[in-house]
DOPATI-71274 format. One line per field, with one value per residue (C-alpha): residue in one letter; z, x, y. Coordinates in nm, 3 decimals, decimal comma. Layout:
code = c(A;...)
zz = c(Z;...)
xx = c(X;...)
yy = c(Y;...)
END
This chain:
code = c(X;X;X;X;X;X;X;X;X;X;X;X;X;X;X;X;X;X;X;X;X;X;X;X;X;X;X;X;X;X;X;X;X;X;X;X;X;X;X;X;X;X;X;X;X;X;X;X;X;X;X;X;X;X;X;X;X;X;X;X;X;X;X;X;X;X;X;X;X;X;X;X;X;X;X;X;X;X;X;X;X;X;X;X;X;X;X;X;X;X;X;X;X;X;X;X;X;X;X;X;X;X;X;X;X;X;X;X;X;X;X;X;X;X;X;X;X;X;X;X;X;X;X;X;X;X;X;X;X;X;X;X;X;X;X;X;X;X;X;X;X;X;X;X;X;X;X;X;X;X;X;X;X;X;X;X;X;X;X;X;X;X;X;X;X;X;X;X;X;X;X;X;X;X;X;X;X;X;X;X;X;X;X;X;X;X;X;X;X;X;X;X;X;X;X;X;X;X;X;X;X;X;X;X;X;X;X;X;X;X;X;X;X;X;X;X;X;X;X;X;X;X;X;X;X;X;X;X;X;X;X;X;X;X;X;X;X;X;X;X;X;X;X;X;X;X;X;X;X;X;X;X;X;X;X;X;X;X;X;X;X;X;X;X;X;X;X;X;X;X;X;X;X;X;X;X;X;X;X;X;X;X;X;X;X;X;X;X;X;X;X;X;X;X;X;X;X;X;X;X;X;X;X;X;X;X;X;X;X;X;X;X;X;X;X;X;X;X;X;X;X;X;X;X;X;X;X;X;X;X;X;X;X;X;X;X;X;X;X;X;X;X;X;X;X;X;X;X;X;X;X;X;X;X;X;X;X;X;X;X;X;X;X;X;X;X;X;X;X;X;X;X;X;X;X;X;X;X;X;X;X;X;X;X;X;X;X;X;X;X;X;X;X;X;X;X;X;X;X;X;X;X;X;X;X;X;X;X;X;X;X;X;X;X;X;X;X;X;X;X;X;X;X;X;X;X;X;X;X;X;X;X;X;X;X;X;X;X;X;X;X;X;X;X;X;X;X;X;X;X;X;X;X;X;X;X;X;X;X;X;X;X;X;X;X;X;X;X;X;X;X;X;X;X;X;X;X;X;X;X;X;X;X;X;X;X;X;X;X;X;X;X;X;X;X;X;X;X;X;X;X;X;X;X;X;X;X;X;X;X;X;X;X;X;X;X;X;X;X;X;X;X;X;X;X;X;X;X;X;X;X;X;X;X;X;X;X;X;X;X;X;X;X;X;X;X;X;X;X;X;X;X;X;X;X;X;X;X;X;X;X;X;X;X;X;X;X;X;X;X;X;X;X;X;X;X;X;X;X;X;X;X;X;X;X;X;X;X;X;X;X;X;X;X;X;X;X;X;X;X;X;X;X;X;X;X;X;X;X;X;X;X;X;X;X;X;X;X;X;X;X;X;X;X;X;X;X;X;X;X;X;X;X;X;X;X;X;X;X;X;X;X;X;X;X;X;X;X;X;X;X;X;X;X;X;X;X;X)
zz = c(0,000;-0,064;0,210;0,222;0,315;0,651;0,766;1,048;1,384;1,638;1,880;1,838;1,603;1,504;1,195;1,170;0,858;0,669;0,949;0,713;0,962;1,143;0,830;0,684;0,295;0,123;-0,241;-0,397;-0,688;-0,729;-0,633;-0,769;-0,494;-0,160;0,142;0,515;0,753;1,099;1,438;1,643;1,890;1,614;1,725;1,450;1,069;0,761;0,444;0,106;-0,187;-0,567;-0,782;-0,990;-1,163;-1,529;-1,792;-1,826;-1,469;-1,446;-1,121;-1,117;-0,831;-0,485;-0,144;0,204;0,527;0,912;1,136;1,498;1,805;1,476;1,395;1,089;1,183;0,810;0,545;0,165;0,128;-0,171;-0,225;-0,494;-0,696;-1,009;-1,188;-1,451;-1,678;-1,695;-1,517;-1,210;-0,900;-0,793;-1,102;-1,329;-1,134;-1,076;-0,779;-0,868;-0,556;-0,145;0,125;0,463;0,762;1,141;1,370;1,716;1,856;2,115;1,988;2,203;2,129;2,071;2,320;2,501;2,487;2,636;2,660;2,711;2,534;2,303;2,196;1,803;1,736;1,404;1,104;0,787;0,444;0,135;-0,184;-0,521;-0,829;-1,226;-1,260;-1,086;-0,695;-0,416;-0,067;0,212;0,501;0,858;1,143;1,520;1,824;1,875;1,500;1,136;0,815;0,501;0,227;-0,123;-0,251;-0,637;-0,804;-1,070;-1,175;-1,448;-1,273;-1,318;-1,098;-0,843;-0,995;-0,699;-0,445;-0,317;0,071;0,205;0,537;0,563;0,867;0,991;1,036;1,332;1,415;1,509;1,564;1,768;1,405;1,365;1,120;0,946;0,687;0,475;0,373;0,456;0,834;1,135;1,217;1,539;1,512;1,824;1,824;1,801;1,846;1,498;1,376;1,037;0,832;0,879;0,725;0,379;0,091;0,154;0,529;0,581;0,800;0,946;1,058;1,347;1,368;1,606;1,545;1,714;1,629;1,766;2,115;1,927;1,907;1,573;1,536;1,152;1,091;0,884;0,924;0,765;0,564;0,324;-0,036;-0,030;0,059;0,397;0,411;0,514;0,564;0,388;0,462;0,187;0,346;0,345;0,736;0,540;0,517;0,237;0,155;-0,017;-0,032;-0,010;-0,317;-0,354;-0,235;-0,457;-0,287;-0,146;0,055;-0,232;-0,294;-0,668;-0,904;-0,904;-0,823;-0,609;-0,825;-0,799;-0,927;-0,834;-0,637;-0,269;-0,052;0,024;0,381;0,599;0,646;1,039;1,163;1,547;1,758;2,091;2,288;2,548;2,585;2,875;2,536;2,333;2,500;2,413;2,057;1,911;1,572;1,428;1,561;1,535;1,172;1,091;0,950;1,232;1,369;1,096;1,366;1,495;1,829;2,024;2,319;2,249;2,207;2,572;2,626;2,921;2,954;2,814;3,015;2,688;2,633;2,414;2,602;2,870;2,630;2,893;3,140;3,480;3,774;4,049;3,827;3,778;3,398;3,152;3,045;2,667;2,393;2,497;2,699;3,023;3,019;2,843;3,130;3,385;3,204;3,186;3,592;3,641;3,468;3,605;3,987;3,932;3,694;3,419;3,100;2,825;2,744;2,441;2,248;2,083;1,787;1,783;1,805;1,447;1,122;0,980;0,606;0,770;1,055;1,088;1,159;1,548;1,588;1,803;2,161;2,146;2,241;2,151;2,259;2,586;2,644;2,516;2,746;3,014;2,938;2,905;3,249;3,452;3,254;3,057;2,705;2,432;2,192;1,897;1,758;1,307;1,072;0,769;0,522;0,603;0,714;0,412;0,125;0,412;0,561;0,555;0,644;0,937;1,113;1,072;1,245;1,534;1,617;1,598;1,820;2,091;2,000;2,129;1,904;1,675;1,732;1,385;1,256;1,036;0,762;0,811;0,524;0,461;0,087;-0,059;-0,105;0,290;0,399;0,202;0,414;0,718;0,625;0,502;0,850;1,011;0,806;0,840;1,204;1,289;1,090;1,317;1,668;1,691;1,818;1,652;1,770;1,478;1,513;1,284;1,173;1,061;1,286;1,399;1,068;1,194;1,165;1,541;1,504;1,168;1,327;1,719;1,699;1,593;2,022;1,966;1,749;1,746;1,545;1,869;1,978;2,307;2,558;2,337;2,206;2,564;2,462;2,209;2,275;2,543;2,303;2,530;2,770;3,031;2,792;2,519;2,701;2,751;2,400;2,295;2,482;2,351;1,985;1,913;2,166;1,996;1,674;1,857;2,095;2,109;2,272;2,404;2,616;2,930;3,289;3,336;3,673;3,589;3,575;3,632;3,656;3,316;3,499;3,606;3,270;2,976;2,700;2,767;2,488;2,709;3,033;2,926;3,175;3,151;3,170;3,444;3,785;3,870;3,954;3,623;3,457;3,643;3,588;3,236;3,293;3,354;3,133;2,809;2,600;2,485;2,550;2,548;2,780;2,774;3,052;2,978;3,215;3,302;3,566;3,767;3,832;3,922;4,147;4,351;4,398;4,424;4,530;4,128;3,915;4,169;4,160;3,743;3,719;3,893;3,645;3,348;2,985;2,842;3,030;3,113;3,158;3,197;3,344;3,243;3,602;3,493;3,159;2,941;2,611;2,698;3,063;3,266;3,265;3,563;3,498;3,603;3,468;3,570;3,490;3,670;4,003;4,041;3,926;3,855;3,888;3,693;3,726;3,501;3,473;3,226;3,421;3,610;3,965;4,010;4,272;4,252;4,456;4,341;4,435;4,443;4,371;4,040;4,256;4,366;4,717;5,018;5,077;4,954;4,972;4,817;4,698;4,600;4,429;4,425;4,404;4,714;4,862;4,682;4,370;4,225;4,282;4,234;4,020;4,125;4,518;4,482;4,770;4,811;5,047;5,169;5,268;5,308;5,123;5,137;4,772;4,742;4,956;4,806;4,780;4,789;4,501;4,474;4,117;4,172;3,793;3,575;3,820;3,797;4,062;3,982;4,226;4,271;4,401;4,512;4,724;5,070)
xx = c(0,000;0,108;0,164;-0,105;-0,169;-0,256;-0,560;-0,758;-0,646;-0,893;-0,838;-1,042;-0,912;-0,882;-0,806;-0,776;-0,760;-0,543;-0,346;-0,135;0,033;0,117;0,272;0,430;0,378;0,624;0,756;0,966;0,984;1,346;1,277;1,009;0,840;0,970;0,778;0,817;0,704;0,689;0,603;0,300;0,505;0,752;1,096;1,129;1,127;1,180;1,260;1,208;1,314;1,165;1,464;1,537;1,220;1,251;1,021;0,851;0,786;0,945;1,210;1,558;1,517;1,408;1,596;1,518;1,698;1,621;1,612;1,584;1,571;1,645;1,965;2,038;2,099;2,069;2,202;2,041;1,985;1,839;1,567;1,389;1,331;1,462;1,330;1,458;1,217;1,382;1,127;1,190;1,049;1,229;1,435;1,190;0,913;0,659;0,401;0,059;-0,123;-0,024;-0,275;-0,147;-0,281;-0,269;-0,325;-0,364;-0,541;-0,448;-0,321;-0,406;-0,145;-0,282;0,053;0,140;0,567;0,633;0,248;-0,108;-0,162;0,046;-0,013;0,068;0,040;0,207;0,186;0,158;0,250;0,162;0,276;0,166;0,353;0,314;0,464;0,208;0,397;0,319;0,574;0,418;0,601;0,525;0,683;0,668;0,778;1,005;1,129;0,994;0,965;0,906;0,770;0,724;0,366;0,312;-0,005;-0,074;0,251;0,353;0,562;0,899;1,245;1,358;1,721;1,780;1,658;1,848;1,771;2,047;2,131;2,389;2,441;2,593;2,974;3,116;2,885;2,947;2,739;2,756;2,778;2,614;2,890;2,828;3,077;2,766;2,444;2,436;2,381;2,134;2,231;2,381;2,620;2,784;2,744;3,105;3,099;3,267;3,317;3,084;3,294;3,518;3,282;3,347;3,170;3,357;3,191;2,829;2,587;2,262;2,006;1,896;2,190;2,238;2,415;2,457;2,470;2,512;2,439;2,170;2,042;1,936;1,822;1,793;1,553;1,283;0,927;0,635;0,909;0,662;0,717;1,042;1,398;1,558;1,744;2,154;2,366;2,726;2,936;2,979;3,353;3,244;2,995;2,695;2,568;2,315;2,087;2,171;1,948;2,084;2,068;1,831;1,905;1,913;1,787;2,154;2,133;2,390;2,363;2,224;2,245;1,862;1,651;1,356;1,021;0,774;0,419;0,070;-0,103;0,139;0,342;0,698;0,840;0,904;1,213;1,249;1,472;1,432;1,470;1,599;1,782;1,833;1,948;1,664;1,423;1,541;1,259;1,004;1,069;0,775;0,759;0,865;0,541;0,345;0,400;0,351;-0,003;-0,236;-0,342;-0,477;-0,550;-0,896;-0,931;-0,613;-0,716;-0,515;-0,175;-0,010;0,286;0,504;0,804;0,992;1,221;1,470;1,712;1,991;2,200;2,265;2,233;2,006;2,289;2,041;2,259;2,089;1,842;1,834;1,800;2,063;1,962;1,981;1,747;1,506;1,175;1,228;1,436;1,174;0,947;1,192;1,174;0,787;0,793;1,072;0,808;0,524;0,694;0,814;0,507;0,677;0,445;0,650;0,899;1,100;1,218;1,504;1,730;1,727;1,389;1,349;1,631;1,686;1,502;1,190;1,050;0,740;0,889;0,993;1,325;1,414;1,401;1,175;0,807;0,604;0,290;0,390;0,550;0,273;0,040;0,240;0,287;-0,071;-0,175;0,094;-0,061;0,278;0,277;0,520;0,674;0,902;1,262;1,221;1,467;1,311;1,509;1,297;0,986;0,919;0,835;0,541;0,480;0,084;0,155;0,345;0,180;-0,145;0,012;0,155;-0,148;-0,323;-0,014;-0,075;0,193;0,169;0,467;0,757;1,092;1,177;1,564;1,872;1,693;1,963;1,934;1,620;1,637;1,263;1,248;1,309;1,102;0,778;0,918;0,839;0,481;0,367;0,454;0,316;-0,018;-0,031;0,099;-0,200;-0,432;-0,318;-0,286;0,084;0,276;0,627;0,948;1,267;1,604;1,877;1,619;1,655;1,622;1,193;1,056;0,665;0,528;0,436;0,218;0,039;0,050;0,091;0,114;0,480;0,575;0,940;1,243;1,658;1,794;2,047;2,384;2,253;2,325;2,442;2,753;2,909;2,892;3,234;3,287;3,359;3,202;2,854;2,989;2,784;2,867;2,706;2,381;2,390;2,352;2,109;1,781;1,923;1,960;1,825;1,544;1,363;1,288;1,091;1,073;1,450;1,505;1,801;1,737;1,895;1,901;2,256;2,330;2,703;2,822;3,188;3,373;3,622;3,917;3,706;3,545;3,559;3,409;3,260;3,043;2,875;2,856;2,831;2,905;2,819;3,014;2,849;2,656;2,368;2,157;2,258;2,109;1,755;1,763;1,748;1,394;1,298;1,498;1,503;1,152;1,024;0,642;0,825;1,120;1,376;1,497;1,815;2,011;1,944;1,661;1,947;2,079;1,779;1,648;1,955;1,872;1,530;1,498;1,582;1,375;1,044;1,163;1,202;0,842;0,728;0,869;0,554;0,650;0,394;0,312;0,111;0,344;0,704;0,939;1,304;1,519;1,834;2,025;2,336;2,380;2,639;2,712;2,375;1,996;1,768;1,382;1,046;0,768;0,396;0,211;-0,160;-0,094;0,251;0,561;0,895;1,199;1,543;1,911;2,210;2,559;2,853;3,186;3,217;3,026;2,758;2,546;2,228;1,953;1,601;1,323;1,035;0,786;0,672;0,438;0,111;0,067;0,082;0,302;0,483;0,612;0,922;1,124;1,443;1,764;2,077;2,433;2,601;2,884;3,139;3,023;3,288;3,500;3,237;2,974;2,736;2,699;2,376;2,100;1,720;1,524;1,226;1,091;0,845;0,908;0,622;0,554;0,836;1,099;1,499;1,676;2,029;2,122;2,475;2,566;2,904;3,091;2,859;2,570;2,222;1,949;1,582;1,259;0,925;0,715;0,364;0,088;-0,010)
yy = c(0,000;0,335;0,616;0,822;1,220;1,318;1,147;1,306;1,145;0,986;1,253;1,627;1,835;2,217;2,320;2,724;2,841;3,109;3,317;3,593;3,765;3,482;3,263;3,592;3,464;3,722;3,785;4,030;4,178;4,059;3,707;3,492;3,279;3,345;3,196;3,190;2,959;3,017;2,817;2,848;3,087;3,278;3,102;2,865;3,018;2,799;3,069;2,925;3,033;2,883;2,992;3,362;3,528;3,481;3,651;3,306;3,327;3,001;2,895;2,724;2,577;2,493;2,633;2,651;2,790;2,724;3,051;2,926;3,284;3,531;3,299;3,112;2,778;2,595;2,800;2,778;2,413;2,268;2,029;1,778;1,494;1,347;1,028;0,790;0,873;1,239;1,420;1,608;1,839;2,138;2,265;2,487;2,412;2,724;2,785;2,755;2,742;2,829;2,665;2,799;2,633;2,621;2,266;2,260;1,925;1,653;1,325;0,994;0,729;0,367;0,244;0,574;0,519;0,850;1,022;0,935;1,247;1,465;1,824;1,839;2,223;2,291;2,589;2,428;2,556;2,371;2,449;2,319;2,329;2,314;1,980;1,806;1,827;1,911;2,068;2,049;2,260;2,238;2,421;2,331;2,461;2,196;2,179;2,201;1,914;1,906;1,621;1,586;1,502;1,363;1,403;1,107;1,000;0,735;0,411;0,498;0,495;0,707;0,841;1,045;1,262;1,632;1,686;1,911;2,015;2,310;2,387;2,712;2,789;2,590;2,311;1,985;1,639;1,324;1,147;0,815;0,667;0,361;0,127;0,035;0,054;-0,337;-0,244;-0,326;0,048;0,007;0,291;0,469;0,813;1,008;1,391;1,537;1,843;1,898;2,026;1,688;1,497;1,357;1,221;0,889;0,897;0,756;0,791;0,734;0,834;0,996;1,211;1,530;1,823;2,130;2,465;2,773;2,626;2,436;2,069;1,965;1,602;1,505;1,227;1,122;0,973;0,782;0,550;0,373;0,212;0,415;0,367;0,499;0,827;0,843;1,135;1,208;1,511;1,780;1,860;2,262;2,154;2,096;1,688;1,546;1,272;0,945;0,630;0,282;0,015;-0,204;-0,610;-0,928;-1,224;-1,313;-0,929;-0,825;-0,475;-0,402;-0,075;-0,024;0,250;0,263;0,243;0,537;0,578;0,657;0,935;0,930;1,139;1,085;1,020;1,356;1,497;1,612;1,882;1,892;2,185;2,187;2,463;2,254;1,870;1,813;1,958;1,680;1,475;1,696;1,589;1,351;1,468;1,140;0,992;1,304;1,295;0,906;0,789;0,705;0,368;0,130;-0,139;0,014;-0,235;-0,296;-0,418;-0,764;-0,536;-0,603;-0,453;-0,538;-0,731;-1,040;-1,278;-1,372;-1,639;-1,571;-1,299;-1,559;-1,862;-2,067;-2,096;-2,242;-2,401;-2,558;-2,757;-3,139;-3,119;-3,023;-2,654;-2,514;-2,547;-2,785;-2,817;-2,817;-2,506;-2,312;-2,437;-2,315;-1,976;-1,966;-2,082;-1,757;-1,558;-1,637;-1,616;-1,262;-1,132;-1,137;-1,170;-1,308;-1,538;-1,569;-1,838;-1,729;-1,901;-2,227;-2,365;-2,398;-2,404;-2,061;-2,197;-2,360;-2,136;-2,402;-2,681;-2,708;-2,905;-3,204;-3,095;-2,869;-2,971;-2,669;-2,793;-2,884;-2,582;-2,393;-2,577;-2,519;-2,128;-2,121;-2,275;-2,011;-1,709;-1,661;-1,541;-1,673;-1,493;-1,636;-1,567;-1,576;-1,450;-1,260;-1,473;-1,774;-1,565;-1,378;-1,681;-1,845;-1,531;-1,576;-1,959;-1,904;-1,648;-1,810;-2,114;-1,920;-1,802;-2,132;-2,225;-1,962;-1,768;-1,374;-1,208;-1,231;-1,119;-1,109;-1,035;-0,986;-0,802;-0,503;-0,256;-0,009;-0,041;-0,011;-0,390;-0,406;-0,109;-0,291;-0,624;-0,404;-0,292;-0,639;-0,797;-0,544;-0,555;-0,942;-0,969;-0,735;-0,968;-1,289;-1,057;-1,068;-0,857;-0,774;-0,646;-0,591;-0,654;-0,608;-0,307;0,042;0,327;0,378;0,587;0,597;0,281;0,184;0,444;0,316;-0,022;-0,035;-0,420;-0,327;-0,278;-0,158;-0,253;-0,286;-0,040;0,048;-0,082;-0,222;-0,474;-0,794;-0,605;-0,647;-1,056;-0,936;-0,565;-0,318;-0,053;-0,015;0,239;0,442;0,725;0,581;0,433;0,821;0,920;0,702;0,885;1,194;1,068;0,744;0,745;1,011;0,883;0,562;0,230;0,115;-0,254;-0,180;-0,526;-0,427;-0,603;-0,735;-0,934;-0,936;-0,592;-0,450;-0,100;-0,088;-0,223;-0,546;-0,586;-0,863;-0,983;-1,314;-1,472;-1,732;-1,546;-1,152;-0,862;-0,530;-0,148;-0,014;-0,049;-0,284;0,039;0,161;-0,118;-0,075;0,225;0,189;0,023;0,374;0,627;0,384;0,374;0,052;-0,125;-0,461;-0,451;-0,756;-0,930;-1,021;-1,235;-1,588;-1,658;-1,792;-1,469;-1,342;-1,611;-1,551;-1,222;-1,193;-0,797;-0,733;-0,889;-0,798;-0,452;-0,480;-0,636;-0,338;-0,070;-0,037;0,040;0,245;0,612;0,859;1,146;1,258;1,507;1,594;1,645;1,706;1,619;1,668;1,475;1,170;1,257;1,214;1,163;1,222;1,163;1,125;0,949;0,854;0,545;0,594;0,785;0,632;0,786;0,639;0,803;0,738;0,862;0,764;0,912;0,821;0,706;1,054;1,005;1,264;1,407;1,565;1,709;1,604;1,817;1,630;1,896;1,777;1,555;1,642;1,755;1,464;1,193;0,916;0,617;0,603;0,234;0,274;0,090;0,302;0,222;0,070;0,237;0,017;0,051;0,192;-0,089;-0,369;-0,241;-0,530;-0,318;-0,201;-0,076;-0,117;0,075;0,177;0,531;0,795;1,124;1,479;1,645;1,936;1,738;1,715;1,378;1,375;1,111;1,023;0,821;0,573;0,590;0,412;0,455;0,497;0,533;0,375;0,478;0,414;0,625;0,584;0,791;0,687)
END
C-alpha cells in the first residue's frame, strides 16, 4: 500500500484556517516565490526560496533555510526529486497554488511510549507546483519538516533525491557513522566536527548536530514504499541525503533505483529543535507525523516485559536437567516468569532451522510448552529471521497463532532499501491480521510505523546490551547518548538487565557469560529512562532467582506512560527523569563514568506523601559495580533527595501515594 496524506487522527481536532500575519507569505519583486514559515510561537522560521524570476515566470530551483531565536541555523539548502524517466520536481518548477494552515489538537497514542496524550500544534505551508507536486512545510515549536507530494505520476524509478542540510559555520554532531548501507544500524554516536565529514563517510540516521548552542536532530518519518534516508558530509559543514541500493535475494547490494508511481506522498524529512538537551525529550515529531493507527481495536496489544534467552544462552545451575534449547528449560523460564510477573517469554534461535520457521526441531516440544505457558498465565513470543519468514509469511503467522503464540521477534533483515522497507509494512499488516505482536532486530532506525501499526511494540535499530557478549564498546557514555539521539525517533530494545556488571578495569568480553560497563543500579535504571512497550529481561533466571529484590523490583517498572518530566540532563554525561504510569511515578538517574550528585526536588508531585522504593548504588560501587542498595521510605511532595551516582551509576525509584 502506498503512504497516504494526513488522515484526520482519532483525537479532536482544530483546523484554523489562513493566518497571514502569522505565516508571513512574502515575495519580492526581485525574487520569484519566496515563502516563510513560521512556528506556532515565532521562534522557528523555515525561508524558502523557488529559484530567480525569469520573464517566463518560471524557477531554477528549490531552497530553504532554518532561522531558529532570529539565527540562521541551516544555510540555503536545496531540495527535490529526479526520476529515470527524466522528469523532475524542484528545477523549473513554478508555484501555482499556497494553502497555509494552522493545527492545534491533542493526539491519544494507541501504546502511550512517552504520553497518554500529546499536543501536536504545528503551522503548515503547502505548496503546489506546475509539474504536478506538491511541498508540504510544517513548522513546530520543537522543530519544522518538510515532504514531497506527487499528483498522478507514471511508474517509473527514483534516480535520486536532493535533501540538504547546511548547517551554519562551526557546528558539530555526535555522528552516527556507518561502513555500509548493509547495516542493522547500530552505530555509536562520536561527536565530529561537520565540516570533517566527507563524501567517503556515511551515515545514518537519526543524527544530532549542534549549532550555535543548538540541538538539531535530523531524521525522517512515515518511511513507506520508499527507501531509507543516510547522511554524507559535503567537506564545506553541510551533510546530504543518499538512499541505499536495492538487495538481490543473497542481501547483495544491486544498481537499481527505487520504483515510484501513483497518487502518494513521500516520507518527511524532520529537523528537530531543541535549545536545550533536557528539550530533546520533548521531541515527538517522528510519531506526530507518521499515518495514524490502521488497527482500529487494540485491546489484544499487551505490552510489558519479556524474560529472553539468548543474552545468557540458557545458562540455569541448580536444576536437575541439563539446560539449553530444549523443553524443560523453556518451562523453567515460563515458571521464572510467572513467579516474578513477568508476562512473556522468548524463544530465541534455535527452536526452528533458519530456512523452515514451521517446523519445530528435536528438543523442542512446543505444545507442551505452550500448554504449560498457558496454564501459569505466561505469554510466548518467537525468535524468526526474515530470510525464512518472508516466502510463508501468511503460512506461518497463521500457524503461530493457531499455536498460541503472542509475538515475533523477527531479525537480520539489516538494510532499509525499498524492497526491505515494504518487508516491514507487510509484517506489520499481516501480524495485525493474526494478533501478533512484533518487535525488529537487525532493523533500521523507527521511521513511523508503530504508530500506523501499534502491533509493531518496539524494534533494534540500537547498539545495546548484546555487544558487551564481544565488545567493550557499550559504555555508560554511550547508554547516555542514545535517549538523547536514538530514543527520539521511537521504541528502542536496548534489552537491558545485566546481573554481571563491572567498573572498566574489572570488565571482559565473555560470549557465554556476558558482563556489563556499568553499575547494577545503572542497569535498572534503564527500565525507567530507556523507551520501549516490550522490555527484555536479559540475564538468566538464575541470576535473578539468587537475587530476588531485582527482578520484583524490574516487574514493577511499566513500559507504556502517562506522563514525563526531564530532572536534569546533558547529552552523553547524565539523565535524571520522572515518569507517571496511573498515580505512580517512577523516577530514573544515570551518569557516564564521572560520579555525580544531585539534589532532586520532588515537587513535580502532587501535594501529600509518599512512599518512596528505591535501588541506588552501594557504597562500593565503584570498585564492584554489582553493590547495589534497596530501600524503603516515606518522602512529602516538594521534599529534596540527595542522590549520589558511583561511575557508571544509575538510581531507579518508585514512588507511590499513601
Amino acid at each position: 500500500m502506498f503512504p497516504t496524506l494526513l488522515r484526520p487522527s482519532r483525537a479532536s481536532r482544530l483546523q484554523i484556517g489562513l493566518i497571514g500575519a502569522a505565516l508571513m507569505l512574502w515575495q519580492s519583486t526581485a525574487l520569484a516565490g519566496q515563502f516563510s514559515l513560521r512556528s506556532p510561537d515565532d521562534s522557528l522560521e523555515i525561508r524558502l526560496s523557488t529559484g530567480t524570476h525569469t520573464e517566463t515566470g518560471t524557477v531554477q530551483g528549490l531552497e530553504y533555510q532554518l532561522w531558529v531565536d532570529g539565527q540562521q541555523q541551516l544555510q540555503p539548502s536545496r531540495i527535490a526529486m529526479a526520476f529515470d524517466d527524466g522528469s523532475a520536481f524542484g528545477p523549473g518548477a513554478r508555484v501555482t497554488d499556497q494553502t497555509p494552515v494552522e493545527v492545534d489538537e491533542e493526539v491519544l497514542p494507541e501504546i502511550p511510549l512517552r504520553q497518554a496524550k500529546i499536543r501536536n500544534h504545528y503551522r503548515g505551508l503547502t505548496l503546489s507546483f506546475d509539474t504536478g507536486f506538491q511541498l508540504e512545510l510544517r513548522a513546530f515549536n520543537e522543530g519544522v519538516a518538510y515532504r514531497f507530494i506527487a499528483g498522478k505520476h507514471p511508474a517509473t524509478g527514483l534516480k535520486g533525491e536532493t535533501a540538504e542540510f547546511n548547517l551554519a559555520k562551526g557546528s558539530f554532531g555526535y555522528f552516527p557513522f556507518e561502513k555500509n548501507f548493509r547495516s542493522a544500524t547500530q552505530p555509536l554516536f562520536t561527536p565530529t566536527a561537520t565540516k570533517s565529514l566527507g563524501g567517503d563517510q556515511l551515515g545514518s540516521l537519526p543524527a544530532l548536530f549542534v549549532s550555535k548552542g543548538v540541538n538539531l536532530l535530523l531524521t525522517e518519518t512515515d518511511l513507506q514504499h520508499y527507501p531509507g534516508l543516510w547522511l554524507r558530509g559535503d567537506g564545506r559543514g553541510g551533510v546530504f541525503g543518499v538512499h541505499p541500493r536495492e538487495l538481490d535475494k543473497e542481501g547483495n547490494e544491486i544498481d537499481s533505483h527505487a520504483s515510484i508511481e501513483g497518487n502518494r506522498s513521500f516520507p518527511w524529512r524532520i529537523i528537530g529543535v531543541a535549545r536545550s538537551d533536557a528539550a530533546l525529550l520533548d521531541n515527538q515529531l517522528s510519531f506526530l507525523l507518521s499515518e495514524p493507527s490502521r488497527i482500529k481495536d487494540v485491546s489484544w496489544i499487551k505490552p510489558g516485559k519479556i524474560a529472553w534467552d539468548w543474552y545468557n544462552e540458557n545458562h540455569l545451575k541448580g536444576v536437575d536437567f541439563k539446560s539449553g534449547i530444549n523443553t524443560d528449560t523453556y518451562k523453567y523460564f515460563i515458571d521464572f516468569a510467572a513467579k516474578f510477573g513477568i508476562e512473556n517469554i522468548l524463544l530465541d534461535d534455535g527452536w526452528s532451522t533458519h530456512e523452515d520457521v514451521l517446523t519445530v526441531l528435536p528438543g523442542i516440544d512446543m505444545q507442551a510448552i505452550l500448554a504449560h505457558a498457558k496454564e501459569k498465565g505466561v505469554k510466548v513470543q518467537l525468535w524468526v529471521p526474515w530470510s525464512g519468514l518472508e516466502p510463508q509469511m501468511e503460512q506461518a503467522m497463521k500457524r503461530y497463532a493457531q499455536w498460541g503464540i503472542s509475538g515475533l521477534k523477527i531479525d537480520f533483515m539489516n538494510s532499509d532499501s525499498q524492497r526491505m522497507v515494504d518487508f516491514y509494512w507487510r509484517t506489520a499488516a499481516t501480524a495485525a491480521k493474526y494478533k501478533l505482536m512484533v518487535n525488529f532486530h537487525g532493523a533500521y532506525k523507527p521511521a513511523g510505523i508503530h504508530r500506523t501499526y501499534p502491533n509493531v511494540l518496539t524494534r533494534e535499530g540500537v547498539k545495546g546490551l548484546e555487544n558487551h557478549k564481544w565488545s567493550d564498546s557499550i559504555t555508560p557514555t554511550h547508554n547516555l547518548h542514545l535517549p538523547f539521539i536514538r530514543m527520539i525517533t521511537g521504541p528502542m530494545d536496548y534489552t537491558p538487565g545485566a546481573m554481571r556488571n563491572a567498573q572498566r578495569k574489572n570488565f571482559a568480553a565473555i560470549f557465554s557469560r556476558p558482563m556489563s560497563l556499568g553499575t547494577r543500579a545503572h542497569q535498572v535504571a534503564m527500565y525507567v529512562l530507556y523507551e520501549s512497550p516490550l522490555q527484555m529481561l536479559a540475564d538468566t533466571p538464575s541470576s535473578y532467582e539468587a537475587e530476588p529484590e531485582i527482578p520484583r523490583f524490574i516487574a514493577a517498572i511499566p513500559t507504556v506512560w502517562d506522563d514525563y518530566r526531564v530532572l536534569e540532563a546533558s547529552i552523553g554525561d547524565y539523565l535524571v527523569m520522572a515518569r507517571r504510569a496511573g498515580k505512580d511515578w517512577f523516577i530514573g538517574a544515570m551518569t557516564n563514568e564521572q560520579p555525580r550528585d544531585f539534589q532532586l526536588d520532588l515537587g513535580f508531585l502532587a501535594p501529600g506523601r509518599y512512599r518512596l522504593t528505591l535501588c541506588r548504588d552501594g557504597i562500593n560501587a565503584d570498585e564492584n559495580a554489582e553493590d547495589y542498595r534497596i530501600e524503603t521510605r516515606e518522602v512529602n511532595a516538594g521534599d529534596r533527595l540527595a542522590i549520589t551516582l558511583a561511575p557508571g551509576g544509575g538510581w531507579a525509584a518508585k514512588v507511590t501515594p499513601l
